[in-house]
Every structure is written in C-alpha cells, then in structure tokens.
KOLZABA-339144 format. One line per 8 residues: number of its first residue (from 1); their letters; for each residue z, x, y of C-alpha. Coordinates in steps of 0.001 Angstrom, whole numbers, plus 500000, padded with zeros to 6 digits. Layout:
BEGIN
NUM	a	Z X Y ~ ...
END
This chain:
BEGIN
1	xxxxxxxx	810026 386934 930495 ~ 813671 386886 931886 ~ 812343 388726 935310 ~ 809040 386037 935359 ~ 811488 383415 934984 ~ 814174 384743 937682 ~ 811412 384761 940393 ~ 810093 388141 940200
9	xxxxxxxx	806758 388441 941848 ~ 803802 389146 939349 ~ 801530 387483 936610 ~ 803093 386779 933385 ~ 800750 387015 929946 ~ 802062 386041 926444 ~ 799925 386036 923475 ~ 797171 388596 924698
17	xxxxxxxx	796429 389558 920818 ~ 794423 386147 920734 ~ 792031 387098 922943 ~ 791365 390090 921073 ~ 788032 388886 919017 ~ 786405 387105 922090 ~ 784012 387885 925063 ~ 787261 386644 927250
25	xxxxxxxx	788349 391108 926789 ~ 785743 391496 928876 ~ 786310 389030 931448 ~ 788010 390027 934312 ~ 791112 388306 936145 ~ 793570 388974 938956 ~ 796881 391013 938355 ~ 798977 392698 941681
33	xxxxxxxx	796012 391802 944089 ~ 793374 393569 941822 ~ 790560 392284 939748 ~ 790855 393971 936014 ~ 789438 392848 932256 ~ 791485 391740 929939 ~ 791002 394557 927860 ~ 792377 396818 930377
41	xxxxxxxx	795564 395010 930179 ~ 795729 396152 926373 ~ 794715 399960 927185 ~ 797648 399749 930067 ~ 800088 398459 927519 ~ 799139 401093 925232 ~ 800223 403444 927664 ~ 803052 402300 928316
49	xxxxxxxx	804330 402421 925044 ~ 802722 405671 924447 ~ 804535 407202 927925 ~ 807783 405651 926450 ~ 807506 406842 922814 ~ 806841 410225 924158 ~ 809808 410336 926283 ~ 811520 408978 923393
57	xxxxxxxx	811053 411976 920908 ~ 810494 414892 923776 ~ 807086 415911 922712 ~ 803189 414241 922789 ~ 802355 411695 920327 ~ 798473 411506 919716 ~ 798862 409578 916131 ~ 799049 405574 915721
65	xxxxxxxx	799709 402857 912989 ~ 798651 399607 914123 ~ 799664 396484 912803 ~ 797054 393633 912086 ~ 797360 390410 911159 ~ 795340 389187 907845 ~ 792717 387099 910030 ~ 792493 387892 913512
73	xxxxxxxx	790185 385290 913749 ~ 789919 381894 910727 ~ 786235 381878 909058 ~ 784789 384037 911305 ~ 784248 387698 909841 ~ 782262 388916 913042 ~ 784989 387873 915464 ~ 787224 389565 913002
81	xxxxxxxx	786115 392599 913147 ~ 785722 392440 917090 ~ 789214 392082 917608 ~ 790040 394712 915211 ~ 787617 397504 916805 ~ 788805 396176 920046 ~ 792327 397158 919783 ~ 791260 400156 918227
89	xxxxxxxx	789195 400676 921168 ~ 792018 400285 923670 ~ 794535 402522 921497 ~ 791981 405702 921742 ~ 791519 405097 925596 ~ 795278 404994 926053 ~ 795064 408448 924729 ~ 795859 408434 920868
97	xxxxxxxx	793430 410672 918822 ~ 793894 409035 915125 ~ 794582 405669 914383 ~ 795341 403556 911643 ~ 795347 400187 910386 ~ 798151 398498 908119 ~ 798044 394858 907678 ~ 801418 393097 909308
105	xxxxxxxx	802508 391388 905738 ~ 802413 394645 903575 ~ 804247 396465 906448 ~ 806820 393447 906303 ~ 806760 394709 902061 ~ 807343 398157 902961 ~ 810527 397308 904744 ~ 811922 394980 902022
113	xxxxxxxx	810892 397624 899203 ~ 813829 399977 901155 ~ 816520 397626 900165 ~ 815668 396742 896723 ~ 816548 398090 893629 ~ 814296 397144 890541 ~ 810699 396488 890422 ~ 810224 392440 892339
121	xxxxxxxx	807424 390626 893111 ~ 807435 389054 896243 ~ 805099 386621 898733 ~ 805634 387993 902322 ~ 805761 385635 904896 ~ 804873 387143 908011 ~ 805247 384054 911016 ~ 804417 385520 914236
129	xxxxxxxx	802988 384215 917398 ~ 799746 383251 917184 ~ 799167 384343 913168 ~ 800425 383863 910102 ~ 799940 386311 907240 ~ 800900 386109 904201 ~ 800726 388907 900961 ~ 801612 388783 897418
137	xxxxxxxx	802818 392602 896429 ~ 804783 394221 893231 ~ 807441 396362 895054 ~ 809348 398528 893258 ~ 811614 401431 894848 ~ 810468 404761 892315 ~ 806453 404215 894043 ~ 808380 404292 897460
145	xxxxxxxx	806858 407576 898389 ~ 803108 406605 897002 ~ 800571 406913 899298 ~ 798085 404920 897597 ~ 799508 400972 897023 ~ 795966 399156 896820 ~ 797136 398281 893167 ~ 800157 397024 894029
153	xxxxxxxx	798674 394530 896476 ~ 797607 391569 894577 ~ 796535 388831 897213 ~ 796386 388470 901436 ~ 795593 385592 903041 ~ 796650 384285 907040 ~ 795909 381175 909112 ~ 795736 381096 912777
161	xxxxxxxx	798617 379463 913097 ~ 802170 380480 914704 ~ 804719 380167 916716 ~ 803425 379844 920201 ~ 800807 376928 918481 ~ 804584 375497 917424 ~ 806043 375461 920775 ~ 802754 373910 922125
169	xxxxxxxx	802983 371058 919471 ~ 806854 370095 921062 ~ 806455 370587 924265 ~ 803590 367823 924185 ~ 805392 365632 922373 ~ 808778 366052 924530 ~ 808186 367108 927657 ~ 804684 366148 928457
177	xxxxxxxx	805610 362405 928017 ~ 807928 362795 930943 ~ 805089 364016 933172 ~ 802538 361353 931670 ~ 801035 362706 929268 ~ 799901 359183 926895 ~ 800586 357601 929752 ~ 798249 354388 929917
185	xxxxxxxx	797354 353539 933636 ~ 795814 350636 935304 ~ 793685 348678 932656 ~ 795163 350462 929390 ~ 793277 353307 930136 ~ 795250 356922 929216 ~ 795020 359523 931266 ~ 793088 362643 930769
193	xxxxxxxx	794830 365599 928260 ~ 793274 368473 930125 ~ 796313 369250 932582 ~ 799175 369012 930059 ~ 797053 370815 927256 ~ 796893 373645 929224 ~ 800717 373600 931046 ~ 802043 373065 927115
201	xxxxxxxx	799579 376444 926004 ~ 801428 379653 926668 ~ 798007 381476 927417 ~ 796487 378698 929390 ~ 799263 377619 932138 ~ 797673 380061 934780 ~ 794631 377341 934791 ~ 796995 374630 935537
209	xxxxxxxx	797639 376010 938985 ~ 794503 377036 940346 ~ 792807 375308 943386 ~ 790207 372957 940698 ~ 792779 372332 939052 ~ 795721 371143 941221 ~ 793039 369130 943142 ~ 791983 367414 940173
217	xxxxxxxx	796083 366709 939275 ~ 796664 365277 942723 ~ 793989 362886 942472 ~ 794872 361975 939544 ~ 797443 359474 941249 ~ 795415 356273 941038 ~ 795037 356765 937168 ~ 798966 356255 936827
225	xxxxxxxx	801142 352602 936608 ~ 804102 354510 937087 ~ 803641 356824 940386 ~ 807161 358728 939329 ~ 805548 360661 936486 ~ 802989 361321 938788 ~ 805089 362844 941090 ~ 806534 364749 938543
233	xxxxxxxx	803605 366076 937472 ~ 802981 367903 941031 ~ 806401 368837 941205 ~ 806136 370763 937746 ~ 802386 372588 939260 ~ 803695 372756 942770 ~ 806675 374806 941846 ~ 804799 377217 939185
241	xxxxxxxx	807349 375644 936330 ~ 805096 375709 932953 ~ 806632 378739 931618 ~ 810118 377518 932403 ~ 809794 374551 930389 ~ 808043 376603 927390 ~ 810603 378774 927266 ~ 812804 375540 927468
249	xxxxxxxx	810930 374317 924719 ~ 810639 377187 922912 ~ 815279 377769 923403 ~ 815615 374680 921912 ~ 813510 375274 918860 ~ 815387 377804 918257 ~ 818659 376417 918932 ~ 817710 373447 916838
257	xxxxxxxx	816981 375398 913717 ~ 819980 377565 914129 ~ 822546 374860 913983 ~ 820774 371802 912285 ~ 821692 369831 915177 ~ 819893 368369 918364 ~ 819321 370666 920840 ~ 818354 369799 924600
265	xxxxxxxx	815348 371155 926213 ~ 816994 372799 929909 ~ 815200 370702 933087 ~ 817445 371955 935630 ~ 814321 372109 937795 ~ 813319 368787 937256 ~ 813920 365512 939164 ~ 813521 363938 935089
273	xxxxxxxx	815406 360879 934441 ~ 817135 362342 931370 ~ 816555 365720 929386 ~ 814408 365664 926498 ~ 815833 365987 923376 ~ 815007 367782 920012 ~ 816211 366864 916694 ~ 815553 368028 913143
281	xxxxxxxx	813783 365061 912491 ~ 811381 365329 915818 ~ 810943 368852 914615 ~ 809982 368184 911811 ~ 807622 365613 912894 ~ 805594 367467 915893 ~ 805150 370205 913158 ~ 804654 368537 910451
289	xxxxxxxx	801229 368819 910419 ~ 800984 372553 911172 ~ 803736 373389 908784 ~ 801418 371627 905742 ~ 798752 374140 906721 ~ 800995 376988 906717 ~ 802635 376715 902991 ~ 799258 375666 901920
297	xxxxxxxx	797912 378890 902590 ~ 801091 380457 901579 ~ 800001 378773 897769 ~ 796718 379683 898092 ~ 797417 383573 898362 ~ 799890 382893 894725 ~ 797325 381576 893512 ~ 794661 384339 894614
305	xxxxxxxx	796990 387058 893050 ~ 796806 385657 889646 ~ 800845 385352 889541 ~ 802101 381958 887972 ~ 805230 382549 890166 ~ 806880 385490 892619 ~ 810752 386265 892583 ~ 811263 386280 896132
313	xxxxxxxx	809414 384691 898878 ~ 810368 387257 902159 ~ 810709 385913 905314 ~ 809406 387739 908669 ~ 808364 387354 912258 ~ 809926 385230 914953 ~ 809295 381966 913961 ~ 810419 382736 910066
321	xxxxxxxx	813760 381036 910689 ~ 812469 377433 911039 ~ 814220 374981 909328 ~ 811513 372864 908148 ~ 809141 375637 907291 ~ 811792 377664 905221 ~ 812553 373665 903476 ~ 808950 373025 903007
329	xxxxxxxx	808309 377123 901645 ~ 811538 376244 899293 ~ 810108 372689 897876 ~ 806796 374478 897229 ~ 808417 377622 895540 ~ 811229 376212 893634 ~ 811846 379011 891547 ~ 811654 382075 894592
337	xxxxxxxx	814882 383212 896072 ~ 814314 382844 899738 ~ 814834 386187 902198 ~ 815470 386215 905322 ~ 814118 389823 906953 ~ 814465 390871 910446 ~ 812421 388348 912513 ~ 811410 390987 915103
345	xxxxxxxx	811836 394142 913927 ~ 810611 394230 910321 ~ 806836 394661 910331 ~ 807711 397573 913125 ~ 809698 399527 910514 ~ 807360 399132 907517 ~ 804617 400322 909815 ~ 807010 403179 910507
353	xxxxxxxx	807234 403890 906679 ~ 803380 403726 906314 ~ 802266 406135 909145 ~ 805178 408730 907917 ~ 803669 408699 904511 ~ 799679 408933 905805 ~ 801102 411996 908242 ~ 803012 413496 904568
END
C-alpha cells in the first residue's frame, strides 16, 4: 500500500476475498500491460506465499490450512460454496497437494485457548475486512492437543460486514461532501452517487478513472451551484487520489479510536478549503448503523449456542479495536470481560495450531 501510495507504477487491489463467490473470478482485467482473471491473481498470490514459506523453512511445503470466514457470501448458500471451492481451487494450482479448511473465528479460539488457564467460554469476535465472524466455543487448555473440537463449538454465525464497508461509510460522509457528494445543483436537484460510491469503495476506485467514467465526471459540471467542488472532483480523478484519501480515511479511524480524540483525515493533495475532521461522535454516527448489525449478529450466535451468557467476549481482526463497536459489544454483554487479541496476527496463529494438529 505504502509503495502504491509513494508513486510506484502498478495496479493496486484490496479486498480480492470478496470477489471470491462471483462470476467477477472469471472476468478478466489489466495488470503490468497484460489481460488476466481475477482468479489468477489469487493462484499468483498463492505462490507467492508458497515461494516465501518455502524459503522460510528450507524445504517444499505441499500442505495448507486455509482460513474462511463464517459466510463468504449473506443468504446465499450457492455463492457460498463458490467462493469456498474457488480458493480451494486456486491453492491446488499454486501447487499445494492437501488442503484444509478452518473457519477464521475458531482459529481466533485456538489462539486465545494458548493463554488461558481454566476451562472459559468465550464469543469470538473476528472483525476483518470485508467479514465478520463470530463463534461461541468452550475452551479449555487440558483438550489443547484434541483433534476433534466439533463438541466444543456451540454456535457460528458472520455478516458481510467489515472494515473496508467502515471506511467506505466515513469517507462518504467526510470527504465526499468536499467533492459534492449531496451536493444540490441548479433547481435542488442532487447530483448523481455513482462517482463518489465507487472513489469511497476500496475495490471499486479503478472504475472511477476509466475513460466512461471520467467523461461522465467532467460533464458533470453543469449539475453543480458551486463549480469549486467540481473542480475538486477532477482534481481528485485526474491525479489517481482515491486510495490516498481511503487510506486517509481509513489513518484517521484508527487514530480516532486509539486516542478518543478527533483525528484529521491528511489532504495534503488537495486544494480543500479545510481538512475534514473525525470525531468520536461522527464515528459513531457514520457507523452507527453498521455497528447495530454487527452486535446483533454477535447476540444472535449466544443465543444459537444455547448459553444464557459467555465469560469473555475475544476480540480479533483489524477493525476489533473500534471504539464504538467494543462500547456497543460491552452494553450488549454486560457481564463478558472484554479481550483484546492480536488484530492481525491472531487467526494466522490459531490456523497454525490447527494444521499442526491435522499433520499430528
């Protein structure tokens, strides 16, 4: 992202795993000059890792654990399972012989069960990108070395919902206004969402700049009152800045929820009359909505296990340490001691702990 952002040359992708259960896999785009699918791009990041991993340890690695989220895909079991035999797919093409599935959540358990000492029930809250997954489990360190936990697992469920959704969500309602977005032009009319939709969707900027596209923006002059957020506008597509004020966005999210305090959004790059600010209370806010959806399936999979409470409500992924989700998770479990795991690393290790004990 830092090399994207400092101006080297080439195509930047976040958030590929959504694509995972549609026809878009097969669907080819451009990348150094060269038309490839989608699901190529998996199968070469595969490799990658697999070259890397192998240079890691000195000797050939043909076994995988993948992680999964709960639902690939909300209310749609077909898709589901698309995305799930897709990545499959691209793992044995990148050259691993046996592969296997653990859900992201229970790996998230596995990794908390290491640092526990008694028997604890706990709902894992797995916040990551573009999912989030959530699992009741009974952990308790003497079945560490079990290989069969099914009983111990007494409820998944996951929304499509995460962080890059999150940063979308602020970035319209901080930035976008500065480029026009709710803008009402001549007559009261407001302008059409299409352009800032897709510069405010990690996955989608790339759209934003193509020929169509910019056309469209530039004549989209005599639909504005106030010609300087037009201008604006073209300056943000002209110069290829989308990502730069995502990851803006998406700095002082973070920064925000770190120190409970307001945290500018960086427009050094912009001619913008003043830089958009965001507060706990805008936070909270944008999100607010999305949030509500988030604990609410968080209750639902308590309820699902049958459990009138858990002791510990276990806190993973990179967008685990927001303020007003970790408030909002505390006001709905009252009684659960609130952990915070390792954001980035956590599912990675339990999935660690899992394929060790399947290779046992």
């Amino acid at each position: 992202m830092q090399a994207y952002l400092g101006g080297t040359e080439g195509r930047l992708m976040r958030s590929i795993k959504s694509l995972l259960g549609s026809k878009l896999m097969d669907e080819h785009t451009v990348v150094g000059g060269q038309s490839v699918r989608f699901f190529d791009i998996v199968v070469l990041f595969f490799k990658e890792l697999k070259a890397r991993c192998e240079a890691h340890v000195g000797h050939t690695i043909d076994s995988a654990m993948l992680g999964r989220p709960v639902h690939f895909v909300d209310d749609d079991a077909e898709r589901d399972a698309l995305a799930h035999a897709t990545l499959g797919r691209a793992a044995r093409e990148a050259g691993f012989a046996h592969i296997d599935f653990q859900l992201e959540p229970i790996a998230a358990a596995f990794d908390f069960e290491q640092r526990i000492s008694r028997e604890t029930t706990a709902l894992v809250v797995d916040i990551g990108g573009g999912t989030s997954d959530f699992t009741v489990i009974r952990l308790d360190p003497t079945r560490r070395q079990n290989t069969d936990r099914a009983r111990d697992i007494l409820a998944t469920t996951g929304v499509h919902l995460g962080g890059t959704d999150f940063d979308r969500l602020l970035d319209l309602g901080h930035v976008m206004p500065l480029l026009g977005y709710r803008h009402l032009g001549p007559g009261g009319r407001p302008l059409p969402n299409s352009v800032f939709f897709d510069l405010s969707t990690w996955h989608l900027i790339h759209h934003a700049y193509s020929r169509k596209s910019m056309h469209f923006a530039r004549e989209l002059w005599t639909s504005y009152t106030d010609l300087a957020l037009h201008a604006r506008l073209m300056q943000v597509l002209q110069g290829h800045h989308g990502h730069r004020i995502l990851a803006g966005v998406e700095a002082a999210k973070i920064a925000c929820s770190i120190s409970h305090d307001s945290a500018a959004v960086t427009l050094e790059f912009l001619d913008a009359a003043s830089a958009p600010v965001i507060t706990p209370h805008s936070m909270g806010e944008a999100l607010a909505q999305p949030l509500a959806q988030v604990v609410q399936c968080a209750l639902q999979c308590v309820q699902a296990s049958g459990l009138a409470a858990v002791d510990v409500v276990y806190l993973t992924g990179g967008s685990s340490a927001l303020t007003p989700l970790m408030d909002a998770l505390q006001a709905a479990l009252p009684g659960a001691a609130l952990v915070q795991g390792e954001r980035f690393g956590g599912v990675a290790a339990g999935l660690a702990y899992a394929g060790a004990l399947k290779r046992s």
